[in-house]
C-alpha positions, 0 to 999 in steps of 0.5 A, a space after each residue: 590407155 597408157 602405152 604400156 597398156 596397149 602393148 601388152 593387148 597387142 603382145 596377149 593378141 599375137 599368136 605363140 611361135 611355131 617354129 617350121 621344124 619341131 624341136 624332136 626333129 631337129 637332130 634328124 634334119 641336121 644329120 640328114 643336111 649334114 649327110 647330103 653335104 658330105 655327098 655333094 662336096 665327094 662330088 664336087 672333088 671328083 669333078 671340080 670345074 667351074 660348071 660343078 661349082 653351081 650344082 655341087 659347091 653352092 649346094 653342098 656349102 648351104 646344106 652344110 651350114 644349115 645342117 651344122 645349125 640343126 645340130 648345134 640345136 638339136 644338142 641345147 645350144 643355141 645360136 
């Protein structure tokens, strides 16, 4: 068997991707991120100390970057 032979077995085994959030829904889930982000960051200006940094800003920071994502997703471009 020639090794191009066994990949391609091994490629016809493996399973098809099944991404974790499905494409239709990529758009609510990023509007929802980016919404929540808008949110914590509201807070986190009200009240910016170093306590509020941990349950406002790292929260808020990560909410906005993988909001962002979904949406550039949602829209067909693709990063």
């Amino acid at each position: 068997m020639s090794a191009r032979q066994a990949l391609l077995d091994l490629y016809d085994a493996g399973t098809p991707f099944q991404p974790t959030v499905a494409k239709n829904s990529q758009l609510a889930v990023g509007f929802t991120l980016l919404f929540i982000a808008l949110l914590l960051t509201g807070l986190f200006g009200l009240n910016n100390n170093l306590k509020s940094l941990g349950v406002y800003g790292v929260p808020a920071s990560l909410a906005f970057g993988f909001g962002s994502v979904f949406m550039i997703c949602a829209v067909g471009v693709y990063v």
